[in-house]
N, CA, C and O atoms as a Tripos MOL2 file, in Angstrom:
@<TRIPOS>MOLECULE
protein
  296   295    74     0     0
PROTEIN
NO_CHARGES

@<TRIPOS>ATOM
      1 N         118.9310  155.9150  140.9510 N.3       1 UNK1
      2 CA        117.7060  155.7300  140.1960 C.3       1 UNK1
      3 C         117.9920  155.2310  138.7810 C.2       1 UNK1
      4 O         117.2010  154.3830  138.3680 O.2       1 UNK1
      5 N         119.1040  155.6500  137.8590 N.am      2 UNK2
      6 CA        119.0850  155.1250  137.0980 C.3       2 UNK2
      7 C         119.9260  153.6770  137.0890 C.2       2 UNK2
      8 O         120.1310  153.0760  136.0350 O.2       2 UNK2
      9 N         120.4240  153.1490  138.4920 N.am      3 UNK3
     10 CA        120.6130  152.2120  137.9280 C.3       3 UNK3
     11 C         119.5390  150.6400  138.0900 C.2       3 UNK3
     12 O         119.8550  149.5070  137.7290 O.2       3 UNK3
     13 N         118.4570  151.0100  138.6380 N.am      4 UNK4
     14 CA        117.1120  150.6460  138.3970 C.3       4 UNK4
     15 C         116.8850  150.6660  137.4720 C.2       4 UNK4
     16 O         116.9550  149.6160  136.8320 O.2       4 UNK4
     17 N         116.3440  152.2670  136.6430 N.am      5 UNK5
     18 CA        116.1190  151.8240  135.3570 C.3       5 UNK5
     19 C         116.9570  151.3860  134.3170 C.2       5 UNK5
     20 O         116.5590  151.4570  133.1540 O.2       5 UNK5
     21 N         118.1050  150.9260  134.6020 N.am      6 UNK6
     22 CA        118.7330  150.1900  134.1980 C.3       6 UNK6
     23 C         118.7120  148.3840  134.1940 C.2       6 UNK6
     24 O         118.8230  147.5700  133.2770 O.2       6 UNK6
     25 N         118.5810  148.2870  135.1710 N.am      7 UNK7
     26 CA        118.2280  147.1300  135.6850 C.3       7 UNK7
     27 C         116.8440  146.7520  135.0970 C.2       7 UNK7
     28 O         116.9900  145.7180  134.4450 O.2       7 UNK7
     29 N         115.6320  147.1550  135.0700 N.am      8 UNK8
     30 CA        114.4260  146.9950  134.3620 C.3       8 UNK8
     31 C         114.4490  147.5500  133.1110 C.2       8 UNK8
     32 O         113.3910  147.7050  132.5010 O.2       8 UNK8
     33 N         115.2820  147.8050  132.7370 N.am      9 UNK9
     34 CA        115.2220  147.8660  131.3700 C.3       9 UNK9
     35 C         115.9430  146.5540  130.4300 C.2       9 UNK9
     36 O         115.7370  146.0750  129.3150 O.2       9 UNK9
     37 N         116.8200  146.3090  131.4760 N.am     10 UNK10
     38 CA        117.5350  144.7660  130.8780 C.3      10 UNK10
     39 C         116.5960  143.7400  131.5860 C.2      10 UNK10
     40 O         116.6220  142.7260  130.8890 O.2      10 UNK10
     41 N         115.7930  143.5560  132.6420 N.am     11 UNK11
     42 CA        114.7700  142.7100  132.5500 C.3      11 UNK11
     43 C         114.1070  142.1520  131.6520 C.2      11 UNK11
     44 O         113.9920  140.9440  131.4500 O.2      11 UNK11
     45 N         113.3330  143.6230  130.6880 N.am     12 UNK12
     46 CA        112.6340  143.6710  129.7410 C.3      12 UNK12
     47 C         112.9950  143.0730  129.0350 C.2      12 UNK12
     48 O         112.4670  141.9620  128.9850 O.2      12 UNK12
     49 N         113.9630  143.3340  128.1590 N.am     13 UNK13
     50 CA        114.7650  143.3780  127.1750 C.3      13 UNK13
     51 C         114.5900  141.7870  127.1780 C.2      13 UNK13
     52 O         114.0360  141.2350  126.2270 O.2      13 UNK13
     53 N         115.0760  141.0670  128.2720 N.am     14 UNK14
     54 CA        115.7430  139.4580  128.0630 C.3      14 UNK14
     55 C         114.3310  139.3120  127.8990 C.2      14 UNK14
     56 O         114.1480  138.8340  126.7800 O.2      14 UNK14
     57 N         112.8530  139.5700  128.7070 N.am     15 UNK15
     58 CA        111.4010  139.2770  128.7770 C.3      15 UNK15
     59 C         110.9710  139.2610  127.1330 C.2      15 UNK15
     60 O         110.5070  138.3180  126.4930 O.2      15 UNK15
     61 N         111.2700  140.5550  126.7050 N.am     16 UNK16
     62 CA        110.6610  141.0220  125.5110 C.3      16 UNK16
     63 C         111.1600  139.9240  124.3040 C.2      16 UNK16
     64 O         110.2150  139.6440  123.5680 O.2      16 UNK16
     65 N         112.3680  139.2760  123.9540 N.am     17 UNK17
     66 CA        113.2110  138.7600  123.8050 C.3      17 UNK17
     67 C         112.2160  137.1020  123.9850 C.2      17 UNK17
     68 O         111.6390  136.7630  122.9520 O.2      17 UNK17
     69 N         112.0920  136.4220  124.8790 N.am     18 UNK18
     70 CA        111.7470  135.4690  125.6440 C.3      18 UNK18
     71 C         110.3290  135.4770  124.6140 C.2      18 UNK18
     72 O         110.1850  134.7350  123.6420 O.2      18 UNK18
     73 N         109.5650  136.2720  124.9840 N.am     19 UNK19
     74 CA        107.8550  136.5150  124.5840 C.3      19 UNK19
     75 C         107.8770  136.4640  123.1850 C.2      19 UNK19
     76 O         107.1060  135.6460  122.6830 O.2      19 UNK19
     77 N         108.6610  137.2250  122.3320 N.am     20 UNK20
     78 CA        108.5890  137.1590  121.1410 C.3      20 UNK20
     79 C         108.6920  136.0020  120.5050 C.2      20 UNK20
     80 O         107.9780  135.7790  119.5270 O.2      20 UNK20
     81 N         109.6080  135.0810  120.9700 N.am     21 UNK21
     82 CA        110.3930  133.7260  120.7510 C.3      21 UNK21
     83 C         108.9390  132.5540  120.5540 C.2      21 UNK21
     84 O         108.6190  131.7380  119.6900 O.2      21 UNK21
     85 N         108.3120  133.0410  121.9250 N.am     22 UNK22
     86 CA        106.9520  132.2320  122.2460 C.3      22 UNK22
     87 C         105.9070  132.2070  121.2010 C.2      22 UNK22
     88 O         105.4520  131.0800  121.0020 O.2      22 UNK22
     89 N         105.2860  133.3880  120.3060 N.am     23 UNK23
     90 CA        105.0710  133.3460  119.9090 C.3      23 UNK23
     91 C         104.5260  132.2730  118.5180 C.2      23 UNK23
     92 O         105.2450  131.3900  118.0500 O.2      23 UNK23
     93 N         103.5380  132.4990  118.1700 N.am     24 UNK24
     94 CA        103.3460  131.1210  117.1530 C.3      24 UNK24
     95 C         103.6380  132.5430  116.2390 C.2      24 UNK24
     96 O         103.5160  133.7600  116.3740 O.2      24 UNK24
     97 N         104.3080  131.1230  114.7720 N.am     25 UNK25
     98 CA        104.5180  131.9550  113.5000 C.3      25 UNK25
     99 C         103.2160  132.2880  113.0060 C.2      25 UNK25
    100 O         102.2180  131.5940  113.2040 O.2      25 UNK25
    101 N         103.2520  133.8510  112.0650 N.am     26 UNK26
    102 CA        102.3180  134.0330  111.9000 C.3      26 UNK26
    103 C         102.4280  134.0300  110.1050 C.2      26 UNK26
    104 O         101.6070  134.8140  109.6300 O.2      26 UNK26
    105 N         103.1140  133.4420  109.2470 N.am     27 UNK27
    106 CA        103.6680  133.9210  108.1710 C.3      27 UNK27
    107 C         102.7640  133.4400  107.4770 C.2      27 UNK27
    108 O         102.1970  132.3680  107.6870 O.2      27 UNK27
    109 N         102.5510  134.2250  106.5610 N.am     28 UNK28
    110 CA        101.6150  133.1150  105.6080 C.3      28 UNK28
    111 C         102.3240  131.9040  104.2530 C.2      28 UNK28
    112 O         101.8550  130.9070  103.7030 O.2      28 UNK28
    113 N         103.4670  132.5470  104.1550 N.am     29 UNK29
    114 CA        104.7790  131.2900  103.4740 C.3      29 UNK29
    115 C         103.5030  131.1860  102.0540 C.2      29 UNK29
    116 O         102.4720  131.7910  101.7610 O.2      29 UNK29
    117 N         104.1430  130.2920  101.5910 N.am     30 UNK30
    118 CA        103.1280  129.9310  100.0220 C.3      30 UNK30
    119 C         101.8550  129.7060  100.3380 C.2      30 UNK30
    120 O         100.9690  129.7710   99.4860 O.2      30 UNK30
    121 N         101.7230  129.5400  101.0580 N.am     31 UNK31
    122 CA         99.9450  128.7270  101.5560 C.3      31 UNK31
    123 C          99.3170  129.8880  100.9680 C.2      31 UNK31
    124 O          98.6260  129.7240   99.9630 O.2      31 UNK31
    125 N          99.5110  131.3660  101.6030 N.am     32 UNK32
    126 CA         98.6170  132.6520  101.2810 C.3      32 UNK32
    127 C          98.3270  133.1140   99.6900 C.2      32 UNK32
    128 O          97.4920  133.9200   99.2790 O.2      32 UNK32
    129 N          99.4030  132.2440   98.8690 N.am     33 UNK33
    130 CA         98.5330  132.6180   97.2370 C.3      33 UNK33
    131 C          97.2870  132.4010   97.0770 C.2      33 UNK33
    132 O          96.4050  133.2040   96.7720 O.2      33 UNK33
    133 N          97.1920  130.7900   97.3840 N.am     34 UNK34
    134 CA         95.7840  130.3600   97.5640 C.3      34 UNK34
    135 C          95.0360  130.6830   98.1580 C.2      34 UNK34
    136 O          93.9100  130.4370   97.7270 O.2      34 UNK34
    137 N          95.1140  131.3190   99.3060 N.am     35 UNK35
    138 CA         94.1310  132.2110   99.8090 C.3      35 UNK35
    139 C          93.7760  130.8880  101.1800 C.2      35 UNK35
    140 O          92.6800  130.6900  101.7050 O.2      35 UNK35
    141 N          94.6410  130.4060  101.3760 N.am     36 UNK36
    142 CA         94.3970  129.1550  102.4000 C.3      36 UNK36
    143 C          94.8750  129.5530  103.7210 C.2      36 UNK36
    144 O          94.5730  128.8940  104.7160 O.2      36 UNK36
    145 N          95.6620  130.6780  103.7880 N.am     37 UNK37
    146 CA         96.0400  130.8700  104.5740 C.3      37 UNK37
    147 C          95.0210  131.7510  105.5800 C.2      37 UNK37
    148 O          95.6770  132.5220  106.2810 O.2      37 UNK37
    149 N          93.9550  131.8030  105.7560 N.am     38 UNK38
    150 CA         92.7630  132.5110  106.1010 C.3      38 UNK38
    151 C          91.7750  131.4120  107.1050 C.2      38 UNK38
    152 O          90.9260  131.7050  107.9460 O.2      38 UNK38
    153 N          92.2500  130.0910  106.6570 N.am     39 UNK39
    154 CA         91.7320  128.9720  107.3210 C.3      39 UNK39
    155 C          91.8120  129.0190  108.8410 C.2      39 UNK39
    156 O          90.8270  129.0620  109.5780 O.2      39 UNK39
    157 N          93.3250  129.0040  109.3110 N.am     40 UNK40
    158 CA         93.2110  128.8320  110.2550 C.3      40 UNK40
    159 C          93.6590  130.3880  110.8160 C.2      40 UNK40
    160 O          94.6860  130.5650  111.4700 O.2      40 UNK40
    161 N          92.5840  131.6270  110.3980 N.am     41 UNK41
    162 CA         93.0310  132.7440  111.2590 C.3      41 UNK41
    163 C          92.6840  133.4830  112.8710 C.2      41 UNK41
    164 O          92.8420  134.6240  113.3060 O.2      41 UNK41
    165 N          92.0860  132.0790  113.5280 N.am     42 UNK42
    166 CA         91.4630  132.6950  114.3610 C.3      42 UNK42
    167 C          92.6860  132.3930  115.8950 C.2      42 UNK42
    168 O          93.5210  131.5060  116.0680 O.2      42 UNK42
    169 N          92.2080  133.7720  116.9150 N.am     43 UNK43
    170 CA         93.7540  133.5610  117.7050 C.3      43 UNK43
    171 C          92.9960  132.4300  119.2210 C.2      43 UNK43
    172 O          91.7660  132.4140  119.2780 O.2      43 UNK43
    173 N          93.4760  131.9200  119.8810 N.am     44 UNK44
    174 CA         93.3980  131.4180  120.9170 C.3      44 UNK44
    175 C          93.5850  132.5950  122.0060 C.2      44 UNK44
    176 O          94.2950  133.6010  122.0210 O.2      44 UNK44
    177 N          92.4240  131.9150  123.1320 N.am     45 UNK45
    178 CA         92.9570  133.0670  124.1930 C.3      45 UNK45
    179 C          94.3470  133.2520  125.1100 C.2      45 UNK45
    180 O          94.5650  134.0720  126.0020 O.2      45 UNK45
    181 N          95.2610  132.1360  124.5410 N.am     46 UNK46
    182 CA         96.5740  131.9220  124.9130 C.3      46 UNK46
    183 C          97.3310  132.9290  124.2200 C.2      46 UNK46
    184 O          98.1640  133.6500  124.7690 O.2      46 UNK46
    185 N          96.8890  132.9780  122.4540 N.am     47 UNK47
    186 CA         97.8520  133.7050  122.2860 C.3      47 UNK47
    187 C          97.5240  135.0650  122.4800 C.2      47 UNK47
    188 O          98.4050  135.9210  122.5710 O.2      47 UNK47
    189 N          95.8170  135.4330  122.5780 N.am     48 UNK48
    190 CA         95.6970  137.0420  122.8180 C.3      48 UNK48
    191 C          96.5020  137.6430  124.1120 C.2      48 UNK48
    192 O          96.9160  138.8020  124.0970 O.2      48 UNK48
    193 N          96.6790  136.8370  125.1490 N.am     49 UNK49
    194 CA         96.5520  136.9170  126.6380 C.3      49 UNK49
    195 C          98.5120  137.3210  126.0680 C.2      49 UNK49
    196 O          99.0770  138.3900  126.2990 O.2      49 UNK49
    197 N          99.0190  136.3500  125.4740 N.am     50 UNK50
    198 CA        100.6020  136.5830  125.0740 C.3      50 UNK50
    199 C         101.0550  138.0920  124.5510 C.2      50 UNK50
    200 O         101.9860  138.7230  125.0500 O.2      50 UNK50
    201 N         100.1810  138.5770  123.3960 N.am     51 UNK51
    202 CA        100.0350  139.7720  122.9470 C.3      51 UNK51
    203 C         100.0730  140.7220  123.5040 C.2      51 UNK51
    204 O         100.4910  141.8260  123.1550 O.2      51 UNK51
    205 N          99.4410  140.2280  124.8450 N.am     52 UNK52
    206 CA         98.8880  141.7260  125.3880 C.3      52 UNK52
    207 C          99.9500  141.5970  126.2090 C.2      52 UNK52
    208 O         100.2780  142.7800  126.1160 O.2      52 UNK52
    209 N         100.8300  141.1040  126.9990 N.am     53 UNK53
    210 CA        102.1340  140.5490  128.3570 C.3      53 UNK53
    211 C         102.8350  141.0790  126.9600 C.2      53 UNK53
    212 O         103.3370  142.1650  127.2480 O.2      53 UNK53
    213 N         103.0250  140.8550  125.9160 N.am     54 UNK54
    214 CA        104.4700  141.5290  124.8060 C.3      54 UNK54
    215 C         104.3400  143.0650  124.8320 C.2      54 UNK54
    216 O         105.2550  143.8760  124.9680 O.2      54 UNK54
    217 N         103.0070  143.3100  124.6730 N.am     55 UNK55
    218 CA        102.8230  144.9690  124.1450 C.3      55 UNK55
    219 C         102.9590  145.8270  125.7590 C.2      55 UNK55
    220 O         103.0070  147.0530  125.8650 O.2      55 UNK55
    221 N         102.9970  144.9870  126.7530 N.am     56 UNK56
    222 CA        102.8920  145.9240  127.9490 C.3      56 UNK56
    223 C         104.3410  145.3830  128.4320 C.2      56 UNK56
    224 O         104.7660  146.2500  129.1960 O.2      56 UNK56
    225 N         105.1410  144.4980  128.3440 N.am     57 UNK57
    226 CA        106.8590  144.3420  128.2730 C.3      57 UNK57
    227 C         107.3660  145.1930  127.8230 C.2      57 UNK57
    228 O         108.3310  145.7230  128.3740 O.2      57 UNK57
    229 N         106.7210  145.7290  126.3050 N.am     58 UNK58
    230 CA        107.7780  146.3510  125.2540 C.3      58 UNK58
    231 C         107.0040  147.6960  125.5990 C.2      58 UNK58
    232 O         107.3370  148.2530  124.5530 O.2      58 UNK58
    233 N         106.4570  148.3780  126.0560 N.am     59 UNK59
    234 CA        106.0400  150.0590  126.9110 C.3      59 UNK59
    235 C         107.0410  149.9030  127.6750 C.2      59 UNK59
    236 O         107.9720  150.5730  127.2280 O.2      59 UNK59
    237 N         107.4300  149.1610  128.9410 N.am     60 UNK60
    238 CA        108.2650  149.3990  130.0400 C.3      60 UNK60
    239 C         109.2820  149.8030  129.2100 C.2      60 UNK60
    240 O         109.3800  151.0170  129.0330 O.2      60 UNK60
    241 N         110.4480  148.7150  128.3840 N.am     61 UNK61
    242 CA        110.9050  149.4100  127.8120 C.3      61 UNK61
    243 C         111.0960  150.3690  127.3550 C.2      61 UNK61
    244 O         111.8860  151.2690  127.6370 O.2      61 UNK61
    245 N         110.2980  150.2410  126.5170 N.am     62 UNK62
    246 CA        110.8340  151.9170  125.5250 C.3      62 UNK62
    247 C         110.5420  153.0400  126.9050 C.2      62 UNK62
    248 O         111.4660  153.8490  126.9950 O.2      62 UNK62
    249 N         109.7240  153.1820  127.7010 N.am     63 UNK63
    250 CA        109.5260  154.2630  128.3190 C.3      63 UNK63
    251 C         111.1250  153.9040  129.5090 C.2      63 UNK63
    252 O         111.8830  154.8700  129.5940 O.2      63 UNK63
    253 N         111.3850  153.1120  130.0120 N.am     64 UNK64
    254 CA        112.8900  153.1170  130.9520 C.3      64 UNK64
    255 C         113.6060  153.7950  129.5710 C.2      64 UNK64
    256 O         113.9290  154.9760  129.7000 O.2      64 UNK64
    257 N         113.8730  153.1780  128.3060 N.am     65 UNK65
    258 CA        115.1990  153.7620  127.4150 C.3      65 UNK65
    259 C         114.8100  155.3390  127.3000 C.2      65 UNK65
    260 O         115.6410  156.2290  127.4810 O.2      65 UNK65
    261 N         113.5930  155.5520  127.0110 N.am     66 UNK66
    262 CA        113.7680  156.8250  126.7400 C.3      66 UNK66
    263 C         113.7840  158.1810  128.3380 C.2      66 UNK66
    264 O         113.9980  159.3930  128.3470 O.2      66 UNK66
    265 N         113.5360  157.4510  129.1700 N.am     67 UNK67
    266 CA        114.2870  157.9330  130.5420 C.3      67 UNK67
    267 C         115.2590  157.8560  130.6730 C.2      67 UNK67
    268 O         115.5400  158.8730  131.3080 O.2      67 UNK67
    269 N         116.2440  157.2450  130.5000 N.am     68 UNK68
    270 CA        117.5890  157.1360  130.1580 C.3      68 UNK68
    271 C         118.1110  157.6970  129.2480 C.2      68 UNK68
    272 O         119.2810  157.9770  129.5080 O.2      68 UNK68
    273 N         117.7090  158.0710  128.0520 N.am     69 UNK69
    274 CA        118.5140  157.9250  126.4840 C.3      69 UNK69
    275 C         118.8020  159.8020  126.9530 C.2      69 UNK69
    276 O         119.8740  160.4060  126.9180 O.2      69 UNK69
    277 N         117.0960  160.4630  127.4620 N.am     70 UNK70
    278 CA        116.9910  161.6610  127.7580 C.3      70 UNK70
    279 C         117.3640  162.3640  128.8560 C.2      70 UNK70
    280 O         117.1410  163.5500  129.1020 O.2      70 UNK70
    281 N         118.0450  161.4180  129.6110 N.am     71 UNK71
    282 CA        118.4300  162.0400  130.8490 C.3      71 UNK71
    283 C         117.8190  162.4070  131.8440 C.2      71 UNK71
    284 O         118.4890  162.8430  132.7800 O.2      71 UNK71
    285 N         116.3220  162.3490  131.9670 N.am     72 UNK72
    286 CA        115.4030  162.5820  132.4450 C.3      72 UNK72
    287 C         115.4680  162.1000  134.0900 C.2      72 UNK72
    288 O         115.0440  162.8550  134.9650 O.2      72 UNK72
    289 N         116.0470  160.7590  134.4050 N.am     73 UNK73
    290 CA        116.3130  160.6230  135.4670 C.3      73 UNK73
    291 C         117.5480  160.8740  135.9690 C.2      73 UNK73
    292 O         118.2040  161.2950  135.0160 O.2      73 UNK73
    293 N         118.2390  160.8450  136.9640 N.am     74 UNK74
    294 CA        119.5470  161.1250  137.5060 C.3      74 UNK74
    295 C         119.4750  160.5600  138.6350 C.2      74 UNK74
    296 O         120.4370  160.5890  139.4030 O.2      74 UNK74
@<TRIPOS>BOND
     1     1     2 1
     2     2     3 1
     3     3     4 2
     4     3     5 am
     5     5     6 1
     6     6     7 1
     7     7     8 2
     8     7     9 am
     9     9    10 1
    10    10    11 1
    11    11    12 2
    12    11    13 am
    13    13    14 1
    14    14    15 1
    15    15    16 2
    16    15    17 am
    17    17    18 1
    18    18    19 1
    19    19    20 2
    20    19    21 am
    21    21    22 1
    22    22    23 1
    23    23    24 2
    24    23    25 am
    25    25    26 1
    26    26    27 1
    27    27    28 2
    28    27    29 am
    29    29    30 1
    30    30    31 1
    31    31    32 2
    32    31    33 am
    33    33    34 1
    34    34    35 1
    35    35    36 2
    36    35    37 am
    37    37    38 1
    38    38    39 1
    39    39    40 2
    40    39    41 am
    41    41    42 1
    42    42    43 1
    43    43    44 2
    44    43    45 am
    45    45    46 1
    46    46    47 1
    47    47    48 2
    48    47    49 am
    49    49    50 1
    50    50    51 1
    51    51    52 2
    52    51    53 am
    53    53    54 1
    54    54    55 1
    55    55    56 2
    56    55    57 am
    57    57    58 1
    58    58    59 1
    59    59    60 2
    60    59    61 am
    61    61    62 1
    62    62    63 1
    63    63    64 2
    64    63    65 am
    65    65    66 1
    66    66    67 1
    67    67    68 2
    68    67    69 am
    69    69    70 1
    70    70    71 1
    71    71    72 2
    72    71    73 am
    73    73    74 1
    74    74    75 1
    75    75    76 2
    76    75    77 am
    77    77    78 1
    78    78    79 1
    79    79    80 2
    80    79    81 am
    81    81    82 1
    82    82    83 1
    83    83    84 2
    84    83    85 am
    85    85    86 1
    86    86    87 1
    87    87    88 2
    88    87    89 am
    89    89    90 1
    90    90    91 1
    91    91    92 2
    92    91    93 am
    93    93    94 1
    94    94    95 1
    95    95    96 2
    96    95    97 am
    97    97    98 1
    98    98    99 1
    99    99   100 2
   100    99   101 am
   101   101   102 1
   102   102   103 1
   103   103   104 2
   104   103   105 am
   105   105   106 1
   106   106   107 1
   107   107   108 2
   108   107   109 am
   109   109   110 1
   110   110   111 1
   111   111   112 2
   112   111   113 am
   113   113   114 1
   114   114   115 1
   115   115   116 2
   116   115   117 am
   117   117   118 1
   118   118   119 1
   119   119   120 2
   120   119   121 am
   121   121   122 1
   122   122   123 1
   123   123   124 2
   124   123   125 am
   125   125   126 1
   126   126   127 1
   127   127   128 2
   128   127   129 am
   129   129   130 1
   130   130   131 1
   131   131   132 2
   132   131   133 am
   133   133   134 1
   134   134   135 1
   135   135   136 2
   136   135   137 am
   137   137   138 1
   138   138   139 1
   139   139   140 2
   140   139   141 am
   141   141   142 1
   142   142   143 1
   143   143   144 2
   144   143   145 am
   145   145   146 1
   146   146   147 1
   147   147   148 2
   148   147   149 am
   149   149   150 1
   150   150   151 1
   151   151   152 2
   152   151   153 am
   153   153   154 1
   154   154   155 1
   155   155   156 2
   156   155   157 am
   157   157   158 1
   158   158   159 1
   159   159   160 2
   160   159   161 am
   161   161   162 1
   162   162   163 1
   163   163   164 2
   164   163   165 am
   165   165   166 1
   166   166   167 1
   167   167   168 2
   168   167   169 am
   169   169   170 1
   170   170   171 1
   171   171   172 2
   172   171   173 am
   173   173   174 1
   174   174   175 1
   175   175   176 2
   176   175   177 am
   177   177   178 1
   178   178   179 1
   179   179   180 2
   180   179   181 am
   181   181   182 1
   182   182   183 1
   183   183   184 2
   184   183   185 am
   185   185   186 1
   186   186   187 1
   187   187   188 2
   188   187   189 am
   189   189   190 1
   190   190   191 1
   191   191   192 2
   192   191   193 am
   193   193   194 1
   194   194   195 1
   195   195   196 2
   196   195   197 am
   197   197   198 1
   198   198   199 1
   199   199   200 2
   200   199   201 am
   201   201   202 1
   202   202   203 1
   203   203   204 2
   204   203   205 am
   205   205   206 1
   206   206   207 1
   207   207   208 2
   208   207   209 am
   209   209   210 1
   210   210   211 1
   211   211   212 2
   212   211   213 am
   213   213   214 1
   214   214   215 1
   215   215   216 2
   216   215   217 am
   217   217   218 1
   218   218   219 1
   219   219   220 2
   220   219   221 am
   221   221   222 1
   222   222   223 1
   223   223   224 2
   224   223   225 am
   225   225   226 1
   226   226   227 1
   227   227   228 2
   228   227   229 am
   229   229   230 1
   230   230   231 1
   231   231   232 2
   232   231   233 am
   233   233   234 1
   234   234   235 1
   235   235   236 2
   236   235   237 am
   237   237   238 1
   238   238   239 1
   239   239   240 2
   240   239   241 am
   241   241   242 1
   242   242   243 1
   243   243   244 2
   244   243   245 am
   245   245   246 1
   246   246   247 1
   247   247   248 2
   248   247   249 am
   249   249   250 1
   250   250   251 1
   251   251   252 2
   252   251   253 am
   253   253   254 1
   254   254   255 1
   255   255   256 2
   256   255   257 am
   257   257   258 1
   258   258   259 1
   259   259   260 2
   260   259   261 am
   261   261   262 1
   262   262   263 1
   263   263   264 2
   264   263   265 am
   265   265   266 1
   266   266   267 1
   267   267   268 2
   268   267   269 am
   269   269   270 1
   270   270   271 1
   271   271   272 2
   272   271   273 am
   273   273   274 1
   274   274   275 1
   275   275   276 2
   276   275   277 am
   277   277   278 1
   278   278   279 1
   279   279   280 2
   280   279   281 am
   281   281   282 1
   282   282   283 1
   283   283   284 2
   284   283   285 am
   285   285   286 1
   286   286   287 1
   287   287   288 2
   288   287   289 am
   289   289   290 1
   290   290   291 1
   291   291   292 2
   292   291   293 am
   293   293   294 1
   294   294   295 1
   295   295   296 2
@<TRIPOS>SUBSTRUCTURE
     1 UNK1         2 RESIDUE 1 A UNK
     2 UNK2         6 RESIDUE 1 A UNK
     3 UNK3        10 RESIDUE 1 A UNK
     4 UNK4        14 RESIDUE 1 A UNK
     5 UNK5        18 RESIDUE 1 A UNK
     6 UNK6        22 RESIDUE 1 A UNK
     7 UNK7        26 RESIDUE 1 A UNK
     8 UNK8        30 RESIDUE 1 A UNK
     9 UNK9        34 RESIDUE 1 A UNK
    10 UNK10       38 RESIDUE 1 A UNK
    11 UNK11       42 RESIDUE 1 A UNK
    12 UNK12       46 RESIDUE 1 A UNK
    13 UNK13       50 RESIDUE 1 A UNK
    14 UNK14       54 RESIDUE 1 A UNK
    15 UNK15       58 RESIDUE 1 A UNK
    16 UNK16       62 RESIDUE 1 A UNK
    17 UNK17       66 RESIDUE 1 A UNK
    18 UNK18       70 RESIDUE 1 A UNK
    19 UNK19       74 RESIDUE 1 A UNK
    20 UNK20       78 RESIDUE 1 A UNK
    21 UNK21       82 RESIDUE 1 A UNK
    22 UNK22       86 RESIDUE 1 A UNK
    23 UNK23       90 RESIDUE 1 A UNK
    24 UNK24       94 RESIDUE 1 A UNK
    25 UNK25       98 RESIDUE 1 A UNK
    26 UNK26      102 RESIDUE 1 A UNK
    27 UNK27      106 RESIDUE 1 A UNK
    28 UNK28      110 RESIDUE 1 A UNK
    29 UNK29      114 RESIDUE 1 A UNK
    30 UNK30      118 RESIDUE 1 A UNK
    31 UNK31      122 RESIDUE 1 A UNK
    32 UNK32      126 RESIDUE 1 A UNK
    33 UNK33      130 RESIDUE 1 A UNK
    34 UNK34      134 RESIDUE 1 A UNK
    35 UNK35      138 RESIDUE 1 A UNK
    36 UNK36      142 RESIDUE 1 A UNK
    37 UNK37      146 RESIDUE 1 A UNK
    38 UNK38      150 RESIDUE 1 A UNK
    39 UNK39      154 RESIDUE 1 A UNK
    40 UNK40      158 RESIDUE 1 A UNK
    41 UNK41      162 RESIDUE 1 A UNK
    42 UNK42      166 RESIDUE 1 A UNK
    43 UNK43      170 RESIDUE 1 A UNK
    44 UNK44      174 RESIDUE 1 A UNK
    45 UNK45      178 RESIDUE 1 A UNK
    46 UNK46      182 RESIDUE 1 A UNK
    47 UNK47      186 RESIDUE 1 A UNK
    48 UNK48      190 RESIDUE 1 A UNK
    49 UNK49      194 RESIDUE 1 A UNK
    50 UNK50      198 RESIDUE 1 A UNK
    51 UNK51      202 RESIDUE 1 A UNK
    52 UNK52      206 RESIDUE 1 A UNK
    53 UNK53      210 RESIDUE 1 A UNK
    54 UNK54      214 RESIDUE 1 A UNK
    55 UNK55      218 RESIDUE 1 A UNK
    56 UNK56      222 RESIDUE 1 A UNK
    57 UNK57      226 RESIDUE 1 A UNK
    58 UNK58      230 RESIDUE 1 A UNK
    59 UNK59      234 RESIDUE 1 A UNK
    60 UNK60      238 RESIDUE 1 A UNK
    61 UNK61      242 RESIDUE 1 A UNK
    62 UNK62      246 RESIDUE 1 A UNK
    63 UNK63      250 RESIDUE 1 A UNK
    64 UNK64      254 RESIDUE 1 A UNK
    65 UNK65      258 RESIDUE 1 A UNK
    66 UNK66      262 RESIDUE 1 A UNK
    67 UNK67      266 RESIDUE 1 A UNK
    68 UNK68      270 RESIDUE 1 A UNK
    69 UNK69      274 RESIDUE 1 A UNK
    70 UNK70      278 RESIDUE 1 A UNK
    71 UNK71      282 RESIDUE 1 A UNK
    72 UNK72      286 RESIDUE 1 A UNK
    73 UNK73      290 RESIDUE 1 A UNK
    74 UNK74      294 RESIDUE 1 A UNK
């Protein structure tokens, strides 16, 4: 069993890794003194739909590591 959650936990990992990468920058860099950076704040349903596949990647994770870290499985 744990070497499943082993195995899906390095899935993740390369996934979580992958997704983040995808991501559009979100920085506001100099533009945000001016207050310009507010222009273009609205998200696409591409990137909400991305957000939500990152935040439910990165649960598997942490919940396999901390089955592991705790010993919880065997």
């Amino acid at each position: 069993m744990v070497n499943i959650l082993w195995a899906i936990s390095t899935a993740a990992a390369v996934l979580l890794i992958i997704l983040i990468l995808l991501h559009s920058p979100k920085g506001d860099g100099i533009g945000g003194i001016g207050g310009a950076s507010h222009v273009f704040a609205s998200q696409k349903s591409a990137e909400k739909g991305l957000n939500k596949l990152t935040g439910i990647v990165c649960a598997v994770f942490i919940i396999c590591t901390f089955l592991i870290g705790f010993g919880i499985v065997k």
